[in-house]
Structure formats: C-alpha cells, structure tokens
C-alpha angles and dihedrals in degrees: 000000000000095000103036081056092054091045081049099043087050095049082056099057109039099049087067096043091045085054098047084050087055098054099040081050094060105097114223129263112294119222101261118213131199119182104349095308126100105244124223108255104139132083104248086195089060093073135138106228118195135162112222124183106218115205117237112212086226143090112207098148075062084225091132095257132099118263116262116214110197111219124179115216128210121189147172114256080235098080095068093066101058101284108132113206135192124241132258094189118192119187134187146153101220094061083112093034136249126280119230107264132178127241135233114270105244101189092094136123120256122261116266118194108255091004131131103285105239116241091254096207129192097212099108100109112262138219122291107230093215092061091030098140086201096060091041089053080038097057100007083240136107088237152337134272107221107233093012121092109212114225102251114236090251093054097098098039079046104055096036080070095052103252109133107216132217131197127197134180120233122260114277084021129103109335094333112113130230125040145291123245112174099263103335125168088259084050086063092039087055094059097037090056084070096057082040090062106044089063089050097259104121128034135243148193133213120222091279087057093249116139115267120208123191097224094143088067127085090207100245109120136176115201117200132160141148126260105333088008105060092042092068087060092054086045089053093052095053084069097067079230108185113238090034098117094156152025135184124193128190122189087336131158119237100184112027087198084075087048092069103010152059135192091310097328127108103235135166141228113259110277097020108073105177099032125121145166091291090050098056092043098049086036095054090034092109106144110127096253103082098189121046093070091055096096090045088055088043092058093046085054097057090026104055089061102220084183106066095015094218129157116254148167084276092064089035091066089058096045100105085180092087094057095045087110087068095054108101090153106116109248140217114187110205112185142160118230081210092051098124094166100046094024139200101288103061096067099031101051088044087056095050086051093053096043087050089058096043095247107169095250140160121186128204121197115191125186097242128094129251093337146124118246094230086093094044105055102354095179105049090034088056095049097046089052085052093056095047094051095042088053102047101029103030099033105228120150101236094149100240097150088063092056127099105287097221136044112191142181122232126210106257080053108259128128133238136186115219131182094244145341131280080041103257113258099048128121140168115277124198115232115184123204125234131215116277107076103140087072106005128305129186128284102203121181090211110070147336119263099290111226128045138322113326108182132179133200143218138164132236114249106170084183090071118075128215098248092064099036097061083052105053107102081225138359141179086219110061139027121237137207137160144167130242118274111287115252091212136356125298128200120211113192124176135006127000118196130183117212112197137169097217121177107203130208090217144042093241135040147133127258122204129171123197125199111204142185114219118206131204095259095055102259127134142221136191112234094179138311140196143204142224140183105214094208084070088048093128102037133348086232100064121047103209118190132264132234115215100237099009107121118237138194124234148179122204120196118210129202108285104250151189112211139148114197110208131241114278087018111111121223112238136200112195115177122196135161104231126047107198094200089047134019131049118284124231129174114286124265100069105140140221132178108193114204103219093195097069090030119108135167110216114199123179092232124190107256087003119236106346094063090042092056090049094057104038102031128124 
C-alpha cells in the first residue's frame, strides 16, 4: 500500500512538470517574410510597455549631472521569452507640446555695416501650440498630452511585423532633462543616447530607479520621424553611430542654416514669418523646470545674428551636412515639392550627399506640403517602408537597392517610379531676358540682348506679396520675363539659379527670384523661388559692404525642384526685391537696376537644350 501511494505520488508530480518543461521549451514566434516584406503575425495589443530613463553622457542644463532622455519602450510579449527584435525609434521634441512664444517683428529695416542696430523686438504674435500644423505632421495628432506619449500612427503595422518601437522626447522636453537648443550638438547626443543604449553602450533606469537593460533588442534600429522629428535622425546619422541601419526622414531639415536663412538673408520658414532659432527652442522647452534653460536660450538668442544673417560656428554646429560622410544608416528621403516651411533643399542637398558617399537611399517627392505620406498613398507607403525595414533591419535580401531610386508624384497625382533624382538626362540649360520687365519682357534660350548695357529698374515694396506681384500685367515693383507658349511639356528637375548684374540705391536690399508657370488664362503659379543678401555676394559667411550704384553680380539659388510645365503654359522669371512671406520688410523704396545683358536664367531642363528649344523655338 506504501509503495503503490509513492508510485502514485510520483505519478502526480512529474506529469505536471513534464508538461511546464514542454511549454518553456516552445520557442516564440519567428518573424515570417514573403516576398521580401516582414508579415504581420504578432498581436500588437500583447506588449510589454515601460518607461526608461537613458543616460546622456552630456550636461547641457549645466546643473553637474548627466542629461536624461525619457524614452517610452513597446514591445512584443515575446520578448520575454527569448525573441530579440529590431527598433523602430521615433524622437521629438513635442511629445509634451509647444509654449506660446512671440516672434520676431519683421518690419524692420535691413543691416548696414557700421550703421545704427535695429531694436530687434519678439512682439509679432506667435504660434498656438495647440493648432501648431508642425506638431500635428509631426505626431499625426492635433496635439499632445503632456506625460502621456500618443501611439504613432505607425505603432500597430509596426508591431504585427515584429519591430518594437520606441518613442523619446527630446532633451529639455517632457520628463527628459537638459535643454533644448534648436538643433544643437546635445541635441544630437540626446538622441543618440537611445540607439547607445539599445546596444548596450549607455545605461539606463526604469521609473523605480532600477537599471534597465535592453536585452530583448538585437541593436539594430531604424529612426524616422516627420519635420523636427526626422531631423534628429539625420543628425544621428551624422554621427556613424553603430546600430543605426536606417533612417527615414520625412520633410526633415538637414542644415538648419537653410531653415532660417539664405545666402545672407534672414529668412523664415514658410508660415512663420518671424521665427527663428530662439523661438523654436523656448516654444518646444517644456520640461517641467522653467528656469534652468533660461541662460541656453539666452545664448542661442545672441548667438543665431538676426542682424547680418551670416553664416557662423553657431549655424555650423547644426549643418549636418559636414558630418554626411559618417552617415552609414540607410536612408529613405520623404519630401513634399509644396514644402514651403522645410523646403526643397533639405532634402534635396542631404540626398546628393548621400548619393556622393555611396550611402543605399531612395527618395520619394509628393506634391503636398509638410506632411507625412501616410495620408497620400497609405498602402504602397507602408509597403516600401516594410521592405526597407525588412531589409535593413531585418536583413533580408529583398533586393531593394536594385530597385528605381525615386518615386515621384506628378502633377496630375500620379506616381512614378525613376532610376534616380534629378531624372537622368537632364542638364542645365541658359535662358536670357528681353527688354520689356515692367510689364513683361522675353525670356529667349539663344542668346542674351546683343548691344550694350540694357538695364531695367524696380523698387522695393515689402507690403506687396509675390503672389500678387507675378500677376500683375505690369508693376513698378517687380521685373517680369517669360518665355512663348511651349510647344510640348517640359520637365525641370533640380536646381534653378538665377544669375543676375544688379546696381543698388542703397547699401542694403532684398533679392528675390520667382520661377512661374503662366497658363493660358492668364493665371500664375509659382514653381519655385530663392533669396540672397548681396552683401554676402562672395560667401554667406562674410557681409561686405555695398556701394549705392556699383553692379554686382549675383546668383540666386532657387528651391530644387521637380516640375513638369504643360504644354501651351509659358515659363516665367519675375525678380523683386522683397518677398513679404519670407524675407525681412523694410520700408519701400529700396532700388535695383538689373543688366540684361549679363542676366540668365539656368534651368536643369529634361534632355537640356535640345528639347528646350523644341519645345520654345520660333
């Protein structure tokens, strides 16, 4: 009887053990991949949420501790049982929101050397966080929750695939420690810290101050993000960071120089006339300590030179652009041809150096504004960034680096896919004005006006915006010129200069140039425009002075651009000094007198001048 109870007894316990050991054995649910794309096989609602607090190896509050970037982790339950995952990081400093913050007053007159410094006042009304269009692209939300972390948009297709994602607020924002600084370098540090310690390089402490190591994570980690928040992930790159295998920017800036400047002149981002590099920092400094970042924004206000415009160390630290040989993260560039606040270059000038060190890329232009193009072609966005990730995360040869380079949006708003941008076979062609600007004279492709000098005149008026000025059938305040009616399409794609010889009346003005297309109604459209200073003729680093009635020579460097002018339509230049939207406004009277003769309009024209002449000959 003994003995029959403890055969018994036994039986009892080992048939449940047997059965634990068979269910701790079971390994956990393996990505799966069809056709080169990671397939949704996991529950996004069966995470593991936690809040960690990564240690930045800077001090940028200046209080004698390190910086603390809060970052807010999903995962798949999975991961607790063994399954390593790659990183879908997103950053941003309006997690917590944005502060009401004046602008800059732009009715002001322009910097002369040696002259009186203008009172550079902060009293033009600034942007309500909570209609901010920049935080809603940014978040895909109309606004933020402080302390609470919205789930992106991406978060569920995300987490089907098997990518954790993590989200972090940006340093001097939310609960993360140190300032903001507008791009800073421990702005770039910050976000680094996240990728750091995910591969185990930086430490790291939940919220009961307990250490936190990402053991669940294989390293690699893609960043993306819209506006702000896909500049920090060019920033990051620019570091060479190891464990970075992709970025993915979307309507991101790459030099914030070209955010509020150009060439010399202080210039904003479209919609926020007035902002500038202390705005942003004081409107996203939403820690919870409102003082100790007082004296960093201080500095950037002194520091960023609204009055000459030049270019300086201070915008050197935020030119990602010097450290784009570092970047070996795989990049996808995502920008809008109607983006008037990032604009064009960004993303334009950060492609080319990638392209130029043979970084893997792809680039998609849309024709909407500063938005993400989740809203635009949902499906096939969503499946490009897939295969991007399964490729470079997940390291699946899919083959996307043998796929077309750029994906691109027509007018009419269909999509196709090209080898490479700017379109191969196109090259800059030279297009010449022709008396006649006040109201509008000819732009010819064979030759400048013949003879000497013919110059032509207009006067600054700040009051008057672009819009109105190219479609005035003649002005006083601006200086027209187009071409015949095209005889067939023609693509531009890439960067337009203007190159002008302009005498001034004074030792100070604007100079803006304005590509349009002219339709056959009459009514215009602006293709894409630029601005200079002519004091930083030479270099955007150094303001020279100018001499009332001397001629100068000067480039002007439009938006790069992807546009294709129908047939019947006619190709405009209209140069004025003022641009109300942009540039600084003085007081009218400012003027210029433009020497055709050494004037030219260069386009980067598909299949260069043959085809332009095909199309605009006599």
């Amino acid at each position: 009887m003994r003995r029959a109870r403890t055969v018994l007894l036994a039986a009892m316990v080992v048939l449940p053990l047997t059965g634990a050991h068979a269910l701790a054995a079971a390994p956990p649910q393996q990505p799966v991949f069809v056709d080169g794309e990671a397939q949704p096989v996991y529950n996004p609602a069966d995470v593991v949420r936690e809040k960690v607090f990564i240690r930045v190896p800077i001090d940028s509050d200046r209080d004698g501790k390190d910086d603390e970037v809060r970052a807010d982790v999903v995962r798949q339950r999975a991961t607790t049982e063994g399954l390593k995952v790659p990183v879908v990081y997103l950053p941003s400093p309006y997690y917590a929101g944005g502060n009401n913050v004046p602008n800059h007053n732009v009715d002001v007159e322009l910097h002369v050397p040696d002259g009186p410094r203008r009172n550079d006042r902060r009293d033009s009304p600034g942007t309500d966080p909570n209609q901010d269009p920049r935080i809603a692209a940014a978040l895909g939300t109309s606004g933020p929750n402080p302390g609470v972390i919205r789930p992106s948009s991406y978060e569920k297709y995300l987490l089907e695939r098997g990518y954790a994602v993590v989200y972090a607020e940006s340093l001097g924002t939310g609960e993360s420690t140190g300032c903001p600084t507008t791009g800073g370098r421990n702005e770039t540090v910050g976000a680094r810290s996240v990728v750091d310690w995910l591969n185990g390089r930086t430490t790291a402490r939940d919220t009961a101050n307990k250490p936190s190591v990402a053991s669940w994570t294989t390293g690699k980690t893609a960043m993306m993000g819209v506006s702000y928040n896909g500049t920090l992930p060019n920033a990051v790159a620019s570091t060479g960071v190891k464990g970075l295998e992709a970025i993915v920017p979307i309507a991101a800036i790459s030099s914030w120089y070209d955010y509020y400047r150009a060439d010399g002149a202080v210039v904003a981002p479209g919609g926020y006339q007035g902002e500038d590099a202390d705005v942003l920092a004081e409107y996203v400094y939403s820690r919870s300590d409102r003082e100790i970042c007082k004296p960093v924004i201080d500095e950037i206000v002194r520091q960023q030179d609204r009055v000459t415009g030049d270019y300086s160390p201070f915008w050197d630290e935020r030119n990602y652009l010097n450290d784009a040989n570092k970047v070996r993260a795989a990049t996808l560039v995502v920008h809008g041809l109607k983006d008037w606040n990032v604009k064009t270059k960004h993303a334009a000038q950060w492609y080319d150096t990638l392209k130029a060190n043979k970084v893997p890329h792809k680039i998609w232009w849309h024709q909407s504004g500063h938005t993400d193009p989740l809203g635009l072609r949902r499906d096939e966005w969503l499946k490009t960034l897939n295969r991007w990730y399964t490729r470079y995360l997940f390291g699946q040869q899919n083959n996307v680096e043998a796929e077309p380079r750029a994906t691109i949006q027509r007018e009419n708003g269909t999509w196709v896919n090209e080898a490479e941008w700017p379109v191969p076979g196109s090259s800059d062609v030279s297009v010449y004005p022709w008396p006649g600007g006040a109201s509008t004279g000819r732009l010819e492709a064979t030759a400048p006006v013949p003879g000497s000098a013919v110059v032509e005149k207009l006067a600054d008026d700040a009051s008057k915006k672009a819009d109105q000025l190219i479609s005035l059938p003649s002005s006083g305040n601006r200086l027209s010129y187009a071409t015949p009616a095209a005889k067939e399409a023609v693509r531009i794609s890439g960067t337009v200069k203007a190159e002008l010889k302009v005498a001034f009346d004074r030792p100070a003005a604007n100079v803006t140039a304005v590509l349009v297309d002219r339709a056959p109604n009459g009514t215009t459209k602006v293709i894409t425009r630029g601005w200079t200073d002519p004091q930083n003729r030479s270099r955007p680093d150094r303001t020279e002075p100018v001499k009332p009635g001397e001629q100068y020579s000067l480039s002007v460097e439009m938006q790069p651009m992807d546009y294709v002018l129908p047939a019947g339509n006619k190709l405009g230049l209209v140069l004025l000094s003022s641009d109300y939207d942009y540039t600084l406004r003085p007081k009218p009277g400012a003027g210029l007198a433009v020497t055709l003769n050494q004037t030219r309009l260069v386009l980067p024209a598909l299949g260069g001048k043959q085809a332009f002449l095909a199309a605009f000959g006599r």
